[in-house]
N, C-alpha and C positions, 0 to 999 in steps of 0.2 A: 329198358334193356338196350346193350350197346349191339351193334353189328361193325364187325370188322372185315371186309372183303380184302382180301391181298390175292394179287395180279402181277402181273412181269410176265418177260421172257425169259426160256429156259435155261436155267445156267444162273440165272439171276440172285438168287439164294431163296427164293418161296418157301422150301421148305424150312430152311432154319427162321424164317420170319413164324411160321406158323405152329414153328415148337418153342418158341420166345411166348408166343400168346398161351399156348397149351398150360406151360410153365405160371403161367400172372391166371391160370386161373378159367382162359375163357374154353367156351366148348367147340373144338376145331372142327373143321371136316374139310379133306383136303380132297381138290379137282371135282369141286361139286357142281351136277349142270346148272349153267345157267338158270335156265327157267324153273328150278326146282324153291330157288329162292325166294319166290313170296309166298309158298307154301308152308314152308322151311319156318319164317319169319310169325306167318302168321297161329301154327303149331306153336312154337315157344312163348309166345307171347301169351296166348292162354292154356297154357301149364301150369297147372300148380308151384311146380318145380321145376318152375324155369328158371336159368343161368344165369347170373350176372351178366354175360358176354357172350357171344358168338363169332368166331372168327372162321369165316371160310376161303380156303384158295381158288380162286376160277381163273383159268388156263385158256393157253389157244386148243389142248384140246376137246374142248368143248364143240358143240355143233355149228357152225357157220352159222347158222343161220338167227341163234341164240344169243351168239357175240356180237351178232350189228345190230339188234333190238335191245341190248343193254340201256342204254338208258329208257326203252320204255319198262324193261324189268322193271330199273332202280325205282322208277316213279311209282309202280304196285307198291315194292318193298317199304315205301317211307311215307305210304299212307297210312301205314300199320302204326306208323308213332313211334319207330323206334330211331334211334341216335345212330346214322352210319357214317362210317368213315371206310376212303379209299384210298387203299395204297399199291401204289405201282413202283413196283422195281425192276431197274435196267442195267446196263453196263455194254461198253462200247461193246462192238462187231466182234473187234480182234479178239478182245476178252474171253466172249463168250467162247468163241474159237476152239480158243486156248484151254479154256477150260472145259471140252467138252474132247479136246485131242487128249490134254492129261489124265483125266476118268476114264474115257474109251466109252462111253455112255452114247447111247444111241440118241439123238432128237427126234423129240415123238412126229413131229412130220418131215423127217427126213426118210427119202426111200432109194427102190433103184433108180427113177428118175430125178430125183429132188437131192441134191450133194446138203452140206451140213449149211455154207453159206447161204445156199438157196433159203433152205429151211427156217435159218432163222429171220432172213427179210423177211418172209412169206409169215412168219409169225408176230410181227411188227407189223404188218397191216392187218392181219386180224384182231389185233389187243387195242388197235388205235381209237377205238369208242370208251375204252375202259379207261386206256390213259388219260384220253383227256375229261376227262369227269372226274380223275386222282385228285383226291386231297392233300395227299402226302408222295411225294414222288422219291424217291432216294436211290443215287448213283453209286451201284456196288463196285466199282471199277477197280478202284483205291483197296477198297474194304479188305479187312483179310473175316475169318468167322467171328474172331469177340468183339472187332471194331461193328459188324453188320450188328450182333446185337444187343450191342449196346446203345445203336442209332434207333435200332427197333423197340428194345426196353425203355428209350426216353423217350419218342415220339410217339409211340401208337399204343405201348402196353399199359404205360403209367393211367390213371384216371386222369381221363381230359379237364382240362379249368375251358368253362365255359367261354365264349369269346372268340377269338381272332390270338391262332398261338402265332406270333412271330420271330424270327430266328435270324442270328443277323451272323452272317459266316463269310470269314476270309479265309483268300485262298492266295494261291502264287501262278499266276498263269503260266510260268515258267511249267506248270505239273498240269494243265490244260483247266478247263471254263467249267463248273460243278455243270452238269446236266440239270440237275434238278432244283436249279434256282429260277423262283419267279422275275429276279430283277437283278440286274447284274451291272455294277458301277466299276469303273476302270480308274483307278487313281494313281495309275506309275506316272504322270507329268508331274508327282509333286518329288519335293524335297523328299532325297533318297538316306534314312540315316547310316545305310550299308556303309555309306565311302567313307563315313569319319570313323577310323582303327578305336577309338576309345567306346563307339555307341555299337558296334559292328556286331560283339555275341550277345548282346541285350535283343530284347523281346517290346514289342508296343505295349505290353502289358506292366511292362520297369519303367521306372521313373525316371532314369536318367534318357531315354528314348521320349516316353511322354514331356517331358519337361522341354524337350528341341522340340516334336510338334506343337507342341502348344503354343511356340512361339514363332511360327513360321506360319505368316496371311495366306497363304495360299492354299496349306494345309485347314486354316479354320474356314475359309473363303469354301472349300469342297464340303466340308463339315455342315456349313448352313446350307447349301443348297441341295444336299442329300435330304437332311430333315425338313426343310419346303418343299420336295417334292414328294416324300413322303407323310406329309403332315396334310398336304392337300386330299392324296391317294388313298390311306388307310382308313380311314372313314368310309370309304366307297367299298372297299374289300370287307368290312364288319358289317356293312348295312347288308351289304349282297349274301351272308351266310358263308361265307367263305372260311375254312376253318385252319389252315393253314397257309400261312405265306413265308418266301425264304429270301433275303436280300443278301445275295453276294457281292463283295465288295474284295477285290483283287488290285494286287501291287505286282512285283517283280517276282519278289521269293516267298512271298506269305506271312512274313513275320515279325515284319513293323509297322508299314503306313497299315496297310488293309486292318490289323490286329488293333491299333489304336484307334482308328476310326469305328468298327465294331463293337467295340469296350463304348467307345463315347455316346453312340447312337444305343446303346444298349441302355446308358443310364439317364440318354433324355426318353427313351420312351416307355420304358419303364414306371414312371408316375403316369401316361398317359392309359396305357393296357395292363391287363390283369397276368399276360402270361407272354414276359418278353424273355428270349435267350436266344445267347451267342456262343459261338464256333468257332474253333480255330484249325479251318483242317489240316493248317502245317506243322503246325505244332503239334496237334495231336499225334499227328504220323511220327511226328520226331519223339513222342513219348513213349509210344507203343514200341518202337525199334529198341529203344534204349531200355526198355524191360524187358525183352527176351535176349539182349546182351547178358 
């Protein structure tokens, strides 16, 4: 049996992550206490008619005192022998903000002394045990709803492949640093194919783009020394049970060096791991736009 905990702060999108799972099948329960979970866990598990899946949401509001003992929860939880995975969703300050001026929706610890800002610091240091024991971290910021999930329907809903999933995603720093990457390599010193007018609305994923990096040492010089440092590392993250990791790889605007480089590390590691893929968050944004034109 799988377990799926999803976590964030409010505003984050939880709910639509936890009706993605409902949807693929698993059995939700949304804002469930903490400590209710190795009961929870160990109930289904000897059911007759137990579920495929379990997805529960646990929130900051839950009991203080529930959410700093989380990891000794999780460790009840996964003596039970079940498959869990953790995921936390966030999105900048302002974001949330914003999104919570636009609803008119109250923050469940916002009060008369406690303003919205406050509230949601103060819920980012009570989620910080959860967070970091996430498996799967993902930055709503960018997201609109079908982009959330469809990051959700491919990461966390799909039936996991065994193993170390790794995801190799560029981006454009110009549009800020994904949050929710484990490793983050900076490649704007190389050859830029923007300036040449003929390679300019091409994509790293075309050939006439691929075909200039391929031939410029500096670009394959970055190339080798990404996959040595990660050819040393990812071993160490598969041996540790580690079930997801995400390498971002950022240029200027997101749409040639980072995109090419991603494509390439996607197809050396690929004969090496059972479950590699790659991202394009600029491009995707650029796809998405251009379908509700």
């Amino acid at each position: 049996m799988r377990l799926v905990i999803i976590s964030g702060r409010s505003g984050s999108g939880k709910s639509t992550a936890l009706h993605v799972m409902e949807d693929a099948g698993f059995y939700c329960i949304d804002n469930l206490p903490a400590a209710l979970l190795p009961p929870l866990v160990e109930r289904m598990t000897q059911s007759a008619e137990r579920p495929e899946g379990i997805a529960v949401s646990i929130d900051a509001r839950n009991m203080i005192e529930d959410l700093f003992r989380f990891p000794d929860i999780l460790a009840e939880v996964k003596a039970c022998h079940v498959h869990c995975d953790i995921v936390f969703l966030d999105a900048r300050e302002a974001t949330l903000v914003t999104r919570f001026s636009e609803t008119r929706r109250k923050h469940p610890l916002s009060n008369t002394e406690t303003d919205l800002r406050e509230a949601i610091e103060r819920e980012k240091v009570l989620l910080e045990p959860i967070r970091e024991m996430a498996d799967i971290r993902i930055d709503t910021t960018e997201l609109n709803l079908y982009e959330l999930r469809e990051r959700v329907q491919e990461q966390v809903a799909r039936d996991s492949v065994p193993g170390l999933a790794i995801v190799f995603q560029s981006f454009g720093f110009k549009n800020g640093v994904p949050v929710d990457a484990d490793f983050v390599f900076d490649v704007r010193c190389l050859p830029n194919p923007h300036w040449d007018k003929e390679l300019r609305d091409f994509t790293g994923q075309e050939k006439p783009v691929k075909d200039f990096l391929d031939g410029e040492p500096m670009v394959q010089d970055m190339l080798k020394g990404i996959i040595g440092f990660m050819e040393h590392w990812l071993p160490c993250f598969d041996a540790g049970n580690r079930n997801y990791l995400t390498i971002a790889i950022g240029c200027t605007g997101g749409k040639h060096r980072s995109v090419y480089l991603c494509e390439s590390l996607q197809q050396h590691f690929v004969e090496q791991f059972s479950n590699v893929q790659v991202r394009h968050r600029e491009l995707n944004r650029q796809k998405h736009s251009k379908g509700k034109t």
